[in-house]
C-alpha positions in Angstrom: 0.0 0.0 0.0 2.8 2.3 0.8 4.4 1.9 -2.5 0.8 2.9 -4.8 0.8 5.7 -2.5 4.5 6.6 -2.9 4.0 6.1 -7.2 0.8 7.8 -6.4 2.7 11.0 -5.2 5.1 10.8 -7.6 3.1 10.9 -10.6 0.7 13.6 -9.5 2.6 16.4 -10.4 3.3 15.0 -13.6 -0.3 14.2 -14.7 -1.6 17.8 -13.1 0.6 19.7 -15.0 0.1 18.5 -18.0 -3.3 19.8 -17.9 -2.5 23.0 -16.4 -0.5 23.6 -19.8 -3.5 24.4 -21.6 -5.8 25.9 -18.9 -6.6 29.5 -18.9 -4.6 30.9 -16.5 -6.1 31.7 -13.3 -4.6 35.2 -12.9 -3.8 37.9 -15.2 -0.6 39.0 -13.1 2.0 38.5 -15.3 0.7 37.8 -18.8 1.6 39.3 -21.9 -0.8 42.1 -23.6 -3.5 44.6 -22.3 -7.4 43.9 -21.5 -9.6 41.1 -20.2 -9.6 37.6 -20.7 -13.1 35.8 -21.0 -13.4 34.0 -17.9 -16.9 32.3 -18.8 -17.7 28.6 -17.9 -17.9 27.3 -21.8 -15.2 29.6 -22.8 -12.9 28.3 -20.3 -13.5 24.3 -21.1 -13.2 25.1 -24.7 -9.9 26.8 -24.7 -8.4 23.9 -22.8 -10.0 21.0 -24.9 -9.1 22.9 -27.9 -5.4 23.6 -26.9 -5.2 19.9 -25.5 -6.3 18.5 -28.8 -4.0 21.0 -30.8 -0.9 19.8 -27.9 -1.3 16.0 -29.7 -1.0 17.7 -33.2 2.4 19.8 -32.8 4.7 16.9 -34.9 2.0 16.5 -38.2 1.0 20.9 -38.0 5.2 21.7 -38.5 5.7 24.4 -41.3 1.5 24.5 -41.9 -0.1 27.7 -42.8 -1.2 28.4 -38.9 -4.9 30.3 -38.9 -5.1 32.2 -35.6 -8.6 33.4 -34.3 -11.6 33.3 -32.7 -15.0 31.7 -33.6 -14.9 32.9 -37.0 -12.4 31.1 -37.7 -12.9 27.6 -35.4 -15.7 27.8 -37.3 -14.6 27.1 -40.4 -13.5 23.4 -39.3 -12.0 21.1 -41.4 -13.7 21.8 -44.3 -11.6 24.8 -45.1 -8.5 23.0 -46.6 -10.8 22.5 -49.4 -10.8 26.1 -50.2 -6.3 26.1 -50.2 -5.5 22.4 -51.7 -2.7 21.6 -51.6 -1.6 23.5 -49.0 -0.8 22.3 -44.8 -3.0 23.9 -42.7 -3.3 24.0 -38.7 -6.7 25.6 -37.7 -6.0 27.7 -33.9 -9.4 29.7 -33.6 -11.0 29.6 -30.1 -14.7 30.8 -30.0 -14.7 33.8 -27.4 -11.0 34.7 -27.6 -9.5 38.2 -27.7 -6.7 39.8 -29.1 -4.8 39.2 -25.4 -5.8 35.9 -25.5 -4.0 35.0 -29.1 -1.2 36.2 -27.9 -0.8 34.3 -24.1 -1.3 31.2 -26.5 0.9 32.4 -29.3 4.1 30.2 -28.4 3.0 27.4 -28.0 -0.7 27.2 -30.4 1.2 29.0 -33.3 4.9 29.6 -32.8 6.0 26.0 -31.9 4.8 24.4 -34.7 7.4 27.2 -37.1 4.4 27.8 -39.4 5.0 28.9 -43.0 3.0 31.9 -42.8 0.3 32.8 -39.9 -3.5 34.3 -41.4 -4.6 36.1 -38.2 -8.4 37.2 -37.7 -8.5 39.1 -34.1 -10.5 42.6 -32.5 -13.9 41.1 -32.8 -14.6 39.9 -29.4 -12.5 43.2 -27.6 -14.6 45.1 -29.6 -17.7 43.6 -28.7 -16.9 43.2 -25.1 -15.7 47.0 -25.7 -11.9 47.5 -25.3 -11.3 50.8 -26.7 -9.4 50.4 -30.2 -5.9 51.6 -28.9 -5.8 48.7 -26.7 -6.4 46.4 -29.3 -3.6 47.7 -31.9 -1.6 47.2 -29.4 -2.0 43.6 -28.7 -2.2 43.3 -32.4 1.5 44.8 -32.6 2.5 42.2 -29.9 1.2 39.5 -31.9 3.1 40.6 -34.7 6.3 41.6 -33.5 6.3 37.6 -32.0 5.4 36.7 -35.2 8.8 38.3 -37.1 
């Protein structure tokens, strides 16, 4: 019994922060860009399903034409690559996410996977959620000054 509870304790750490990789972060000390982060119950569960599912893909997405967003763009699915044949591409929209959100995930949803170019499609939800416009330019300046 005392050695299940000694492997117990010793692979606890491991398995917890694995999922912690892809969870929202609980505060916003700290992170990189300006405004809120959603912090909604669906919102939440999707950006860590999504961003555990994506975690699997990082060997088969290298060098794909990475499409960064938010609904809009999760919402095109799979069935965009039929619009760009021939071409790799790695799908990183999360429903709900803003311009500061894009870029706390940038690294590791876009950047790690050295994408042959990145199509970006961000501002919607700050806008609607009403971040004033300077804000937003500047995230967006973040995201592309990472992306050089």
């Amino acid at each position: 019994m005392k050695q299940l509870l000694l492997l117990i304790a010793l692979l606890l750490p491991t398995i917890t922060s694995g999922q912690d990789a892809f969870t929202l972060p609980a505060s916003e000390e700290g992170l990189p860009g300006e405004g809120e982060l959603r912090r909604y119950d669906g919102y939440v569960k999707n950006w860590a399903r999504l961003r555990s599912q994506w975690s699997e893909q990082v060997a088969q997405d290298q060098n794909a034409v990475v499409f960064l967003g938010d609904s809009i763009t999760q919402g095109w699915g799979p069935e965009f690559r039929g619009q760009f044949a021939g071409m790799k591409l790695a799908n990183r929209g999360i429903g709900g996410d803003t311009t500061r959100g894009m870029l706390i995930r940038l690294q590791q949803d876009v950047l790690s996977l050295n994408p042959k170019a990145v199509v970006l499609l961000m501002g919607t939800n700050d806008l609607e959620i009403g971040l004033e416009p300077e804000l937003i330019s500047r995230n967006f300046a973040k995201v592309i000054q990472a992306l050089k």
